[in-house]
N, C-alpha and C positions, 0 to 999 in steps of 0.2 A: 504493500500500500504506500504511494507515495505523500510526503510529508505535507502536513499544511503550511499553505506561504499565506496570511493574512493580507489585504490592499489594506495599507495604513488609512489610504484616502478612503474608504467604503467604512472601516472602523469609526475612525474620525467623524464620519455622517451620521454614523448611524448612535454616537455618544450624543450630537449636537441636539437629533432628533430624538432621542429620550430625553435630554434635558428641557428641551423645548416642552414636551410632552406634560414634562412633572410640575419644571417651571409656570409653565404659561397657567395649569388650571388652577397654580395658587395666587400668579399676580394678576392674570388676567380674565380669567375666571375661563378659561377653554370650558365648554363644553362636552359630554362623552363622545358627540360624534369624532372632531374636533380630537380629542384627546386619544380615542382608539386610533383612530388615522393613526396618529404621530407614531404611538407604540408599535403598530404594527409595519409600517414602514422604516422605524428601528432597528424592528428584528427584519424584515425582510432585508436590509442593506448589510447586516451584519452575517447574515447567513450568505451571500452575492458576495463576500468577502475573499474567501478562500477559494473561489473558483477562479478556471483560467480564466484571461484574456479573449474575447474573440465569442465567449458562450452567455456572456452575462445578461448581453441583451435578448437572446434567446429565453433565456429563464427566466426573465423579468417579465417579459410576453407573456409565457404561460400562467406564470404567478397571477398577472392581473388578468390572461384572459379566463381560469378557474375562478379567483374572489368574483367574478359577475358573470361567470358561465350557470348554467342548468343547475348544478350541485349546489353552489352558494343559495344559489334563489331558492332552493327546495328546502335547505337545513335553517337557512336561519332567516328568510325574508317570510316567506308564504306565512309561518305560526305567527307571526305578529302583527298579519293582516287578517287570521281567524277573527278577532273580537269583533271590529270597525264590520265587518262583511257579515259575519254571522245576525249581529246585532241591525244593520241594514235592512238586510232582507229574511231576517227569522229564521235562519237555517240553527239548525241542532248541530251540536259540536262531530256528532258522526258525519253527515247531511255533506260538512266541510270538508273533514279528514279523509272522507270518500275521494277527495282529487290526487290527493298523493296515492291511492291505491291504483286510480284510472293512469295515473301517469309510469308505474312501477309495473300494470300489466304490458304496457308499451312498450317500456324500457327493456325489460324483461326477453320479449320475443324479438325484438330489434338490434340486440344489443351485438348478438354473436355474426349476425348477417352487418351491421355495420363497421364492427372491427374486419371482417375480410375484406369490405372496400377501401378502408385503411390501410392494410396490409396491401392490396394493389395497385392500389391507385396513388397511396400518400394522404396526410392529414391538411395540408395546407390549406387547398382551395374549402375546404370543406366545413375547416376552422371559419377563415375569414368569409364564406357563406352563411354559416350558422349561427357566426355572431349577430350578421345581420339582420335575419330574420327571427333570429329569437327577440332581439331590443323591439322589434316590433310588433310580434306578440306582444310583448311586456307594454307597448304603449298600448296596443287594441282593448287591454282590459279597461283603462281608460272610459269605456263605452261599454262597459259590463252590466249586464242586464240581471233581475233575478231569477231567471230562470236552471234549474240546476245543471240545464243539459249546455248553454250555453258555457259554465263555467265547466265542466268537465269536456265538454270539446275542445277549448282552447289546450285545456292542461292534457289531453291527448294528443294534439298536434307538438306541442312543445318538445317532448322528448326524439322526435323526428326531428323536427328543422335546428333543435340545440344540440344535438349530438355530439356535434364538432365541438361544441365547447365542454365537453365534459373529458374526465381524466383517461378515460378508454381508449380519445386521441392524443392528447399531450401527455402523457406515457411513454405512447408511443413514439412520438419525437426526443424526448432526453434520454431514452433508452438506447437508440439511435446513436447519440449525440457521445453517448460517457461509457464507458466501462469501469476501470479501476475506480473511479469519484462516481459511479452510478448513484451508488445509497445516498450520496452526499445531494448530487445535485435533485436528484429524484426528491427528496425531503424538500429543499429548499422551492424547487417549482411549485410539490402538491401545496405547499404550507400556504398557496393564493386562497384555498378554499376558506383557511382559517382570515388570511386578510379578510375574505368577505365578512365570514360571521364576526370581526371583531370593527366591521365600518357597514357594514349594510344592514344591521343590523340596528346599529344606533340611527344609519342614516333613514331605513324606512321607518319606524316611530317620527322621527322627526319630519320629517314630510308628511305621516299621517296628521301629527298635530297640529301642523301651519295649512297646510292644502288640502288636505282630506285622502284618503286609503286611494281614491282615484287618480288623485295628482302624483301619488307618491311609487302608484305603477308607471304614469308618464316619463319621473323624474329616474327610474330605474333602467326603463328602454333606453333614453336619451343619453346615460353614462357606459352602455355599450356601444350607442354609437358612435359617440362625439369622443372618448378613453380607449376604450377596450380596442374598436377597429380600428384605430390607425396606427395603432402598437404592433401586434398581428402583421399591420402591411409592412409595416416597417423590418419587423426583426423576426417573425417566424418561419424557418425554413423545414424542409424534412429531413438533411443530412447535414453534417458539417461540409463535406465537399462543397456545397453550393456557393461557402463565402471560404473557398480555399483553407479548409480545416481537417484533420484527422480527429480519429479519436478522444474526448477531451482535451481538447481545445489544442492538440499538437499543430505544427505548422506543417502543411505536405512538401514534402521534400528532403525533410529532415532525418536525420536517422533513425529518431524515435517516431518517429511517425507511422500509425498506421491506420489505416479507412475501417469507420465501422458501418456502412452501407448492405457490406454484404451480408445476408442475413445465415445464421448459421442456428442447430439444434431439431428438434423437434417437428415433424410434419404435425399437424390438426389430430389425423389421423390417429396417429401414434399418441399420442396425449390422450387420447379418450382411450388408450388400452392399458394406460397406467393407471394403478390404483391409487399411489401416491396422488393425481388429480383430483379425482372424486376426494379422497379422504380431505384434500383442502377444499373443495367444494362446498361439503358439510360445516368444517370448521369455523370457516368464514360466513357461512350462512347465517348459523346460530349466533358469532357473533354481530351480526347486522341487526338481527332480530333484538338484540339486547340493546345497540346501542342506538338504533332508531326507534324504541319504542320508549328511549328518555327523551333522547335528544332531541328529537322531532316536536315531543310531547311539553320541553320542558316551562316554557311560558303558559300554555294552560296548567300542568302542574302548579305553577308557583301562582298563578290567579288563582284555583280553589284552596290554595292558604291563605289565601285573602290578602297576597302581597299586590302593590297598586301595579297598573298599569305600565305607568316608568320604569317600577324597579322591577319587574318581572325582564322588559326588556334587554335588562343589561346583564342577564344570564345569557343569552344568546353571543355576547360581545364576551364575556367571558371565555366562554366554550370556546368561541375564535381564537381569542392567544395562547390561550392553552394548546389549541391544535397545530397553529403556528410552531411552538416547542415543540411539542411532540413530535410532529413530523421532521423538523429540525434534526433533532439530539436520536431519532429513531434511525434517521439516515445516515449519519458520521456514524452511529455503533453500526449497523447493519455490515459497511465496511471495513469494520474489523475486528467482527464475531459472528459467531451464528444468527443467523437470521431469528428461525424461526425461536431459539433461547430469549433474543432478545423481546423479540413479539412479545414470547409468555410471562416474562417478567414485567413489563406495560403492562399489561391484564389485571394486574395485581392491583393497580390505580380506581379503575372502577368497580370493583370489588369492593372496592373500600367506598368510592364516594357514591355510588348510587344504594349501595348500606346505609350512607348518613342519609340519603334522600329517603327510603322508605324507612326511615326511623322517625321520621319528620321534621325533617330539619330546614328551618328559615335561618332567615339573615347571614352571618356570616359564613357559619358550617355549613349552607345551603351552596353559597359560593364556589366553600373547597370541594366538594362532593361535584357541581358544576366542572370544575379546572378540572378534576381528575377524571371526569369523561371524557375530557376534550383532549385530553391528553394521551388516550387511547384510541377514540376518534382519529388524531391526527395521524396517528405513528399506523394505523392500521390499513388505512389506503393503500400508505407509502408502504407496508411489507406485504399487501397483494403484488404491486405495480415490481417490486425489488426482487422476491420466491417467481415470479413467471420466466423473469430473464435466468435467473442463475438455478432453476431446477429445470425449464423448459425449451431456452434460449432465445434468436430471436426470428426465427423465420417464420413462425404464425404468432406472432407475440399478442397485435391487436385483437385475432379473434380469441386466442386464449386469455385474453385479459377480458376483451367482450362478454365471454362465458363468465368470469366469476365476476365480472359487476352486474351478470344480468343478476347471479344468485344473490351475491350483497344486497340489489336493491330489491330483490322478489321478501328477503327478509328485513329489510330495513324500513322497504314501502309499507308493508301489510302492517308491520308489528302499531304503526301509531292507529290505525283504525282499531286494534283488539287493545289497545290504552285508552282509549276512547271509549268503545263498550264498557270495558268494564268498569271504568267510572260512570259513566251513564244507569252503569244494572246497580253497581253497589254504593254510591259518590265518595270512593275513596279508591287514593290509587299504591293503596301500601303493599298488597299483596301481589299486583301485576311487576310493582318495583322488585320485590323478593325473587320472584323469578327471575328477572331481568341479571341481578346477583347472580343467581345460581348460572346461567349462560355464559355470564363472563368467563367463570370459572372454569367449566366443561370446555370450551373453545378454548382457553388457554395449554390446557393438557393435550389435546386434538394439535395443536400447530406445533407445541414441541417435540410431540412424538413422529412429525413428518419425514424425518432422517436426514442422513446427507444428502450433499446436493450430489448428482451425476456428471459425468466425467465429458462434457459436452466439447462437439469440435472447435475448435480456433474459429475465431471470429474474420479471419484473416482470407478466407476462401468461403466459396457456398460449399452447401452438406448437402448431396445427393445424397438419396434414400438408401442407396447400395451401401453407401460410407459409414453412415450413422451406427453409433452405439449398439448392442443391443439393451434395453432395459436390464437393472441390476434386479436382484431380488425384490429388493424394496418398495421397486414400481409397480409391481405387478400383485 
């Protein structure tokens, strides 16, 4: 593993802008939106540190095209438009949560056929497509009617035309892009989802309360198009080749230099006859189910403690920097230890803090239980997107990534509908959280029993099927 070099200059920014952060909300009274921004563009400059020369604007692209891609807007925008919408037009809290399901059955059967056109085609046009027509989605609600079919049809189309912005394609480009600094930079990319929930968070409250829940989808579309797309034009490629790059951020030509374009490992095929896949399949399932039936849930959670409105919201920006870390500090270990050890050791996080959450816990221990989600949250993306390359390789990466994000979100999407229920049958949600506990748990033992990794060919040539490995024991 090669050494970290820090940019003094990325350090330096990224102190200025935590001082900023801390400073300003005491002299000048920053605001949360205001004040997440700072922290998380803190951590985000500070993680952009240690990478090379030449990839940074690549990974900055992605960072901010996930904070406002499909994923952001699902985890931490849509539950803090439940109240304003539900209270609108009188929908029951299932009535609502029904669109994350309508949106998770889509995802679901799309996901494995959209990572192959990834895989062939490239993610680029498809990114800078999807941006553009998901920001416009996001204005059309704007014009949201009460009807429930009209709200569930938008949020069916959504996961079609936002594809490109979700991590199943920008995966697949820093995967591309890094080998030896994968973990590293792979953490610091996915950590955009945490930007979102720790500024889109604060930022769509705050547009609900000055403009109303319909301005505040306008104000949403408008910073994909007017931010997010011209970053994308700017700096998102599929290969390092294109801007004269090897492999983390080598120069071509050099001695060290070598193209990581060609893709090598695993046919589609062959991965469906390993059992080590399925067995992560499950793994990662359950834990989706676990962590989307808080996370998703957790602003109605903390409004049936009868915490206000406001401060309900700022668990969601929580949950963001937290995931920020996580995926951070989950990617530099990933690089230089076991993957799937490191996974099960994170687990141990929300263990603990969705424990404080079904024990009943507000205010501050509400908070930690909060952070130590998100901290699992974050790191747990990033060791799908990090186990695909180094157990599977990368010559069907997208649609084997496709595959277990459809299953992430098949359990991540349904679990807040059955959180939902069951506080609707019993109006408490202690016992759904209890379980939720016991999942972390189970899926922690599941991913570190996955073994080693296999002995994949050099990256350096393609792997015709004649060449490839055969499966160890362990795969089968």
């Amino acid at each position: 593993m090669k050494e970290l070099h820090f940019d003094r200059r990325f350090v330096a920014l990224s102190a200025v802008l935590l001082l900023l952060a801390v400073g300003g909300s005491v002299a000048l009274g920053f605001g949360a939106m205001i004040r997440n921004a700072l922290i998380a563009l803190a951590i985000a400059t500070f993680v952009l540190a240690p990478l090379p020369r030449g990839t940074r604007g690549l990974v900055f692209a992605v960072m901010i095209g996930l904070a406002t891609g499909i994923a952001s807007v699902n985890l931490f925008a849509v539950q803090i438009f439940q109240a304003p919408v539900t209270s609108e037009f009188g929908w029951s809290q299932t009535q609502y949560t029904v669109v994350i399901l309508v949106g998770t059955v889509i995802t679901v059967v799309s996901s494995p056929l959209i990572g192959w056109v990834f895989d062939k085609h490239g993610v680029r046009p498809f990114a800078i497509g999807s941006t553009f027509l998901f920001g416009l989605a996001l204005v059309s609600l704007y014009w949201l009617t009460p009807s429930l079919l009209h709200f569930y049809g938008v949020f069916a189309l959504i996961p079609l035309i936002g594809a490109g912005t979700s991590s199943v394609a920008y995966a697949r480009v820093v995967a591309r892009w890094f080998d030896a600094r994968r973990g590293q930079a792979l953490g610091a990319a996915l950590a955009g989802i945490g930007i979102g929930g720790a500024v889109l968070s604060a930022l769509t409250q705050g547009l609900i309360q000055n403009v109303g829940w319909r301005g505040a989808y306008l104000g949403l579309g408008l910073l994909l198009l007017l931010v997010t797309l011209p970053l994308l034009l700017a700096f998102l490629h599929d290969s390092p080749e294109e801007v004269g790059l090897g492999v983390d951020g080598e120069v071509i030509g050099t001695t060290h230099a070598r193209v990581v374009s060609t893709p090598y490992g695993y046919s589609m095929a062959e991965v469906f006859r390993l059992g080590r896949f399925w067995a992560m399949v499950a793994a990662f399932m359950l834990l989706a189910i676990a962590i989307g039936g808080v996370m998703l849930q957790l602003v109605p959670i903390m409004l049936a403690r009868g915490v206000s409105a406001s401060q309900a919201a700022a668990f969601p920006a929580v949950l963001g920097l937290a995931l920020i870390i996580g995926r951070a500090f989950a990617g530099f270990l990933m690089d230089r230890y076991f993957a799937p050890y490191v996974a099960a050791i994170i687990l141990l996080f929300p263990v603990v803090g969705v424990a404080l959450l079904a024990s009943g816990a507000v205010g501050s221990s509400a908070f930690v239980g909060a952070a130590f989600l998100g901290l699992a949250a974050g790191a747990e993306l990033d060791v799908i997107a990090y186990l695909v390359a180094r157990y599977f390789g990368t010559v069907s990466y997208a649609r084997i990534y496709g595959f277990l994000y459809a299953a992430w979100t098949l359990g991540s999407g349904t679990a807040p509908v059955v959180t939902s229920r069951v506080f609707d049958a019993t109006g408490s949600h202690t016992v759904i959280l209890w379980v939720y506990v016991g999942l972390f748990a189970l899926s922690a033992i599941m991913i570190a029993r996955l073994g080693p990794y296999p002995l994949l060919l050099s990256q350096m040539r393609p792997a015709p099927l004649a060449e490839r490995r055969d499966p160890d024991p362990a795969d089968v």
